[in-house]
N, C-alpha and C positions, 0 to 999 in steps of 0.2 A: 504494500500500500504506500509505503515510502517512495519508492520509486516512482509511482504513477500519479504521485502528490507534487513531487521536483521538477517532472516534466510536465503539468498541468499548471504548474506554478512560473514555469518558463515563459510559457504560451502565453497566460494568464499575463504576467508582465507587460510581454509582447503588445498585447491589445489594449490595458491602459496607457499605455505611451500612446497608442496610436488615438484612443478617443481621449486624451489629451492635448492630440494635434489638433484635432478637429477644433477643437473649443477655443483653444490659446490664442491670442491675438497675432501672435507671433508665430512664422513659421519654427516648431523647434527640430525639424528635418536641415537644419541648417549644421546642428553638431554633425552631422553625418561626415565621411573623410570626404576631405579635399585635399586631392595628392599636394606632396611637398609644400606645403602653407603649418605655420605657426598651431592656426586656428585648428585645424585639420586630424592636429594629433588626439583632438580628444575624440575626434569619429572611433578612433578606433575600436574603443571599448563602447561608446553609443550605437553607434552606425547597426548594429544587429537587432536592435530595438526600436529602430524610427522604418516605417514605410509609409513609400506615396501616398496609397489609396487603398480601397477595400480591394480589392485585383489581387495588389501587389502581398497583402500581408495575409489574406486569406490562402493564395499559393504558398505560401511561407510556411502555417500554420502546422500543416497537416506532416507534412516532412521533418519538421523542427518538434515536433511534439513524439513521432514515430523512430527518428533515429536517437533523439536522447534516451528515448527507452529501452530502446533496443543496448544501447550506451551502458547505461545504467544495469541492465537486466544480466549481460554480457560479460564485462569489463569493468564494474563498479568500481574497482580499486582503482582506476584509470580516470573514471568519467568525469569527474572536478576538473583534474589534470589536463586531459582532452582539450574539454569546455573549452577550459581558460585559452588553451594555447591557444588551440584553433580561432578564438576571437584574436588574441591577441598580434601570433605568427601573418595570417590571413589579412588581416586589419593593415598590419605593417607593410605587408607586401603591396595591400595596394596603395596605401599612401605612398610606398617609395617608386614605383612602377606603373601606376596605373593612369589613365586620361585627366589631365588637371583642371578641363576647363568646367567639372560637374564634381557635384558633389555623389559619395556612393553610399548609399543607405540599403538596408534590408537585411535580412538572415540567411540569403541565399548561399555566401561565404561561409557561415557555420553550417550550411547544410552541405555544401560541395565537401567542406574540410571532414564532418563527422562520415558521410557517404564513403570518401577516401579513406579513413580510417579503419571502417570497418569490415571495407573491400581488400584494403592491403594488409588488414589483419591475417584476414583467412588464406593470405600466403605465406608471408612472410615471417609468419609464427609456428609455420609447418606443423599444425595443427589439425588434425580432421575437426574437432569442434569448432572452431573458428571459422576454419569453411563452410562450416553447415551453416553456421549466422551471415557469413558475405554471399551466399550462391542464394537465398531469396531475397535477399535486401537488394539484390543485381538487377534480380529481376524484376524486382517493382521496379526500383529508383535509376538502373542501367541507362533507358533512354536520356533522362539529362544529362548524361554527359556531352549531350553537345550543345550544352549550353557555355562551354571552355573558348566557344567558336564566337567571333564579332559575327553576330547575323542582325540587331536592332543598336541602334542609338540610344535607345531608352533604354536598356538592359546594361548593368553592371559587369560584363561578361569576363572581365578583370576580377574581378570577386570570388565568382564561380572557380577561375583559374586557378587564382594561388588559393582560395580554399582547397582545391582538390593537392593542390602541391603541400601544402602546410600538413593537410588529416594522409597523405602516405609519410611523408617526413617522423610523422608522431608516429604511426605504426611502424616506421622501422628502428625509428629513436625508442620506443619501449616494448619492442618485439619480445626482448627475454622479462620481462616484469612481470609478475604473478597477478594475475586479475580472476579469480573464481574460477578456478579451473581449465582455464584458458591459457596454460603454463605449458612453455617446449622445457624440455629439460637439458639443462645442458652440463658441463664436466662440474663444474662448479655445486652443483645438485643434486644429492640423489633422491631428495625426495619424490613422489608420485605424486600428481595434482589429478581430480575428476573431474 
């Protein structure tokens, strides 16, 4: 119940900020990142919590609510961890790299980052359990990857990218880490994990 409280609680977030936009005199979709500017660094850690429109955060919603579960249910000794980077690593990347003349708001970069994560889990942990969690999470959420691709102007497609770069990065960077049974063993260990 914990878990389905964290990731409802994510979500939950999510959608007061945003009918806080609506209300506020001021647009506050402005923290969002704006590559290389002063202002910009604090998108970083906002920018996952501000979207456009109903469109935009209702697409958001259902992916951002189904992978931290999946997160959390999987990998829990991780999923903080994750989280955080993934905002963080993602966030960075696009301010340092991405289009400067907009700002990039949404959760879509935590969805590409957690999506990456828990795709290149189930390799790179040489894992049968791990695979079993990345071969239906593929198969839903597979088709977005080509969202990595500039196909709109209006799409942060920069987002999508170094999220998906950032969530393999973390699965390779804590590939030996013990997260609930989701343990390679390696020389170091002899313990057995299930």
């Amino acid at each position: 119940m914990k878990k389905l409280t964290i990731a409802a609680s994510i979500v939950a977030l999510m959608w007061i900020i945003f009918g806080i936009s609506r209300i506020a005199p001021e647009s506050i979709n402005s923290y969002g990142i704006l590559p290389r500017t002063q202002e910009g660094l604090w998108g970083i850690v906002c920018a996952p919590f501000l979207h456009r429109d109903y469109e935009h955060i209702t697409a958001n919603t259902i992916p951002v609510f189904v992978l931290t579960l999946v997160l959390l249910f999987f990998y829990e000794n991780l999923a903080f961890r994750v989280w955080t980077l993934s905002t963080l690593m993602g966030g960075f990347l696009i301010w340092l790299f991405a289009r400067g003349e907009s700002y990039h708001i949404g959760a879509s970069g935590v969805i590409f980052s957690l999506l990456g994560f828990i795709l290149a889990s189930g390799v790179v942990r040489k894992s049968f359990k791990s695979l079993l969690v990345a071969i239906p999470i593929f198969l839903i959420y597979g088709g977005v990857m080509w969202g990595i691709f500039p196909n709109s102007p209006d799409v942060s497609w920069e987002a999508h990218l170094f999220g998906l770069i950032s969530g393999v990065a973390l699965a390779y960077f804590f590939r030996n880490v013990p997260s609930d049974g989701f343990y390679r063993r390696t020389n170091r260990d002899d313990a057995e994990y299930y």
